[in-house]
Residue, then its C-alpha position, 0 to 999 in steps of 0.5 A: x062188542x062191549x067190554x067193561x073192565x076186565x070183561x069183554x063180550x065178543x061179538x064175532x065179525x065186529x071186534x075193533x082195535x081198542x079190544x084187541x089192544x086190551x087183550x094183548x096187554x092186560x089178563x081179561x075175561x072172554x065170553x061171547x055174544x049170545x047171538x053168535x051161537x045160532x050160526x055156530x050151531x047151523x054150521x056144526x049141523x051142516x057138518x053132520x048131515x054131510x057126514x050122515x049121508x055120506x057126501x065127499x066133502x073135502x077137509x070133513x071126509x077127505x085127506x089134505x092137501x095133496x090127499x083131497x082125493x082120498x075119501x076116509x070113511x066115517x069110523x076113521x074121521x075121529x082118527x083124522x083129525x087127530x093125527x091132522x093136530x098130532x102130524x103138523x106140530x112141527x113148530x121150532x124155536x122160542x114160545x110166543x109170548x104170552x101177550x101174543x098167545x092170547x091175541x092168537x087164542x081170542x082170535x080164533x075164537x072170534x074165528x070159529x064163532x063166525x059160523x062158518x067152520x062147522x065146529x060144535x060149540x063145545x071146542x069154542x066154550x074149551x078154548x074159552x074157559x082155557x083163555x080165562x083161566x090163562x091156560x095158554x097154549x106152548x106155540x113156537x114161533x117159526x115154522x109157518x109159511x102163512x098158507x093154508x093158515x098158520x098150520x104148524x103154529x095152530x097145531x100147537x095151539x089145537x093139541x092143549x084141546x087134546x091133551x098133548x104137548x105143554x101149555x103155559x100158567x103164569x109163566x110155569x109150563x105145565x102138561x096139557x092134561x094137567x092144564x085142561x084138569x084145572x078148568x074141569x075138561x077131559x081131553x076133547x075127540x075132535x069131530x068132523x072138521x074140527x081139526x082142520x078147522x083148528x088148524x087153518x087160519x091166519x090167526x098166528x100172523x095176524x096176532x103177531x102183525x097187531x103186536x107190531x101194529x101196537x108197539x108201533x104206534x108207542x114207538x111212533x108218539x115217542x117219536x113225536x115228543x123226541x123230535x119236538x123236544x129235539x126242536x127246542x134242544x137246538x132251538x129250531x123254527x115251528x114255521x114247517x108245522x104251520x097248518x096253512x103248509x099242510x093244507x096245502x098238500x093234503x095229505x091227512x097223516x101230514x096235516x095230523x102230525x103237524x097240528x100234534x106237534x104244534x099243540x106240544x110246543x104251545x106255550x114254550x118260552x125256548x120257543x118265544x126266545x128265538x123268535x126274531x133269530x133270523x133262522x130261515x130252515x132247519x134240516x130236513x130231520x126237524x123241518x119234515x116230522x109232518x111229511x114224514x111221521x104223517x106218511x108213517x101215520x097213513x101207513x099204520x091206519x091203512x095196515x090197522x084197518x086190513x087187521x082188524x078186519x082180519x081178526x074177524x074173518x072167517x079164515x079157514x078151509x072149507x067154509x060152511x054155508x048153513x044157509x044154502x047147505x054148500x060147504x066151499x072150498x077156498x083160500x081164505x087162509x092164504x095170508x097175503x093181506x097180513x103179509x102187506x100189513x106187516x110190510x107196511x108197518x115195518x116201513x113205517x117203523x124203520x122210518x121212525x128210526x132212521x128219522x129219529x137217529x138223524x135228529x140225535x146225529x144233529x144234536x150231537x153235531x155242534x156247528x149244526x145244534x149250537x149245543x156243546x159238542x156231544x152234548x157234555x162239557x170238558x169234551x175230549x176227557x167226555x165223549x157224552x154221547x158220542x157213542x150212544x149215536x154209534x148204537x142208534x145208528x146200528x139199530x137203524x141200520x139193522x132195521x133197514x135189513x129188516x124192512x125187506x118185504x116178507x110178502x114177495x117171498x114164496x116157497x111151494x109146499x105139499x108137492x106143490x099142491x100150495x104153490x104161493x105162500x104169503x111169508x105172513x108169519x114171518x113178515x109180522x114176527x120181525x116186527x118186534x124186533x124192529x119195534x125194539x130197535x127203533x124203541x131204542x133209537x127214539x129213547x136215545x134221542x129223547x135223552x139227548x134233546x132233553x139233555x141239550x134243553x137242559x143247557x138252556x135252563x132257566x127257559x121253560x119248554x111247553x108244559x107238555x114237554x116239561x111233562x115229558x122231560x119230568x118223565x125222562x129225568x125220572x129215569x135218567x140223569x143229567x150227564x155232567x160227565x161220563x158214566x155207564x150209559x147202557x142202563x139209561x139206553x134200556x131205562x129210555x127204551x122201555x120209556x118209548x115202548x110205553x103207552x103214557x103219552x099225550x092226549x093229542x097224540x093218542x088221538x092220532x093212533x088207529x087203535x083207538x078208533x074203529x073201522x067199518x067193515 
């Protein structure tokens, strides 16, 4: 794939992460590779020769799910598809965003175009001319089990094509005939397939776990610069981080994690002032970033690798194989590897968290930190930030919750026709909840270390974490006495949830690098 600026030329089957980071968060300009449509249009062709000799074929000519027995003949298939869309939008709840919709769209898109799902190219130039003009689709958040594709949520996506429902401009809803008026398009009659097509898939789940993925790796290097500068606050040891330590285990992540965040601290005088103090270990909160945060590491690049291949796989049921003519039936849409994905992400960001809160708690702790106690002077009259650790702890706490796998749940559907659903859906949906609290948890930490280096001015950080503090005091004050802390908590939140960090941090996150398939 190449991209240049607002312009990004898919190539299907080889998407990286970096251009999927770019489309959730920023209006970009889609078009694809023109070596994809030789394969698009074998694949429609496959289609309507099968559809012309009158074959049964199951999802071209048939009934779904517990219906693949009965045959529907060929003056009905338009029919079909149809009330296919118009039968599963049946979703609830809030809309997904916008940033995710595009994920969803551009990732059906790349699906389609890997021609094997049979569709003419004319759906695929619609959705993309819609996804240009951000006409984007009004898809609710629940309603699918993530098995035999995100049916429910891709139904709402596949009625803009027809005309039916509500899409959303710039964050106006508008009517779908209104929506497909604007980029010149006539409400499209679905061919053979092409519902189904449409309608099967993972694309909802795996839009929905790279979201989790990408705030993920924000809240991850904020939790890097918290737990550096809660080091400096309490004037603890660098010696956990020595290479030779890590090296020794082995683990990759660990080994990353502790060069990071040495090479934050390089230069320090805070550090340089304590170096003969005497102090032989810190709590585990400060002594195990590497082993901890590296596990967390690990875990984000293996569920990046698994999404990525996702957002290029072909996904739906049946799959056409123009070359040999077969149309097989399958279970690629069974969403299981997103529901892993998203598991293991949600561990990671709940360990992000509850890392984080355990360094605030030290901080705050006086016999611990040696800082003053809940870190503000004339304490009694001032509770400092005694409670804004009662509001970490909450999120942590909630996150635990959270963190239950979604993939060991199932629940039959179609009279036990899917009788093992993967839960993806929702596995991935509850990331971002889980992102918010822990994006919480970590700017409530890095307000309180920042905080407590302050108590050691004149003494200067390193000159990457005095950025940091600049970055933070920008946002939040110095607490001299009690005051309304709620807006610092949400000024603190957004500043971990951005993705404004170091160099060497950066380097460290999966979307910036791309996995061979």
């Amino acid at each position: 794939m190449s991209g240049s600026g607002q312009n990004i030329r898919l190539i299907p089957g080889e998407v990286d992460l970096a251009t999927l980071r770019c489309i959730y968060q920023r209006s970009v300009h889609l078009s694809l590779a023109d070596e994809a449509y030789a394969a698009i249009t074998r694949a429609q062709q496959t289609v309507d020769d099968i559809v012309a000799t009158g074959k049964v074929v199951y999802g071209i000519n048939t009934g779904f799910g517990k219906l693949a027995q009965t045959q529907i003949p060929s003056q009905r298939l338009a029919e079909l598809q149809r009330n296919l869309v118009l039968s599963h939008s049946v979703g609830l709840g809030d809309l997904l965003p916008d940033n995710v919709t595009r994920l969803v769209m551009a990732t059906k898109i790349i699906s389609l175009a890997r021609g094997h799902s049979g569709v003419r190219i004319e759906l695929i130039h619609a959705l993309l001319a819609l996804f240009n003009a951000g006409i984007l689709p009004c898809i609710p958040e629940k309603g699918s089990v993530g098995a035999s594709g995100d049916l429910a949520p891709l139904a709402h996506l596949s009625l803009m094509l027809l005309g039916e429902g509500d899409v959303r401009v710039d964050g106006q809803r508008i009517p779908a005939s209104e929506g497909l008026a604007r980029v010149g398009l006539q409400p499209i009659v679905l061919g053979p397939k092409e519902g189904l097509a449409l309608l099967n898939g993972t694309q909802v789940s795996t839009a929905l776990a790279l979201r989790g993925l990408f705030e993920a790796e924000n809240v991850f290097a904020a939790g890097l610069v918290a737990g550096a500068l809660s080091l400096e606050a309490i004037k603890g040891s660098v010696k956990p981080f020595d290479a030779r330590i890590h090296a020794a285990r082995g683990q990759h992540g660990q080994i990353a994690v502790a060069a990071a965040v040495s090479e934050l601290l390089l230069g320090s005088e805070i550090l340089h002032s304590h170096s003969h103090c005497g102090r032989v270990q810190d709590p585990y909160s400060i002594r195990c970033v590497p082993q901890v945060m590296g596990a967390c590491l690990d875990n984000l690049h293996h569920a990046a690798r698994v999404l990525q291949i996702e957002a290029n796989a072909a996904s739906d049921n049946p799959l056409v194989f123009s070359d040999s003519g077969d149309v097989i039936s399958g279970g690629n849409f069974h969403a299981e590897p997103v529901a892993f994905a998203a598991d293991i992400i949600a561990l990671a960001i709940a360990e992000i968290g509850a890392i984080s809160e355990r360094r605030l708690a030290l901080l705050l702790d006086t016999g611990l930190s040696g800082l003053p106690a809940f870190l503000v002077h004339d304490g009694g009259v001032n509770s400092g930030f005694m409670i804004a650790q009662v509001t970490a702890a909450a999120l942590a706490s909630e996150n635990k919750s959270l963190a239950h796998p979604g993939s060991v749940d199932s629940l039959p559907t179609s009279a036990n026709q899917e009788d093992h659903v993967s839960m993806a859906t929702y596995a991935a949906r509850r990331l971002g909840s889980m992102c918010f609290n822990t994006a919480a948890v970590v700017g409530i930490e890095a307000m309180a270390a920042a905080q407590g280096i302050d108590f050691h001015r004149p003494l200067q950080s390193s000159a990457a974490l005095e950025q940091q503090l600049s970055r933070i005091r920008a946002r939040v004050a110095f607490l001299d006495r009690d005051r309304l802390l709620a807006p610092d908590i949400e000024a603190m939140r957004l500043w971990a949830s951005s993705d404004a960090w170091p160099d060497t941090l950066t380097a460290l996150l999966p979307s910036q690098r791309s996995f061979t398939q």
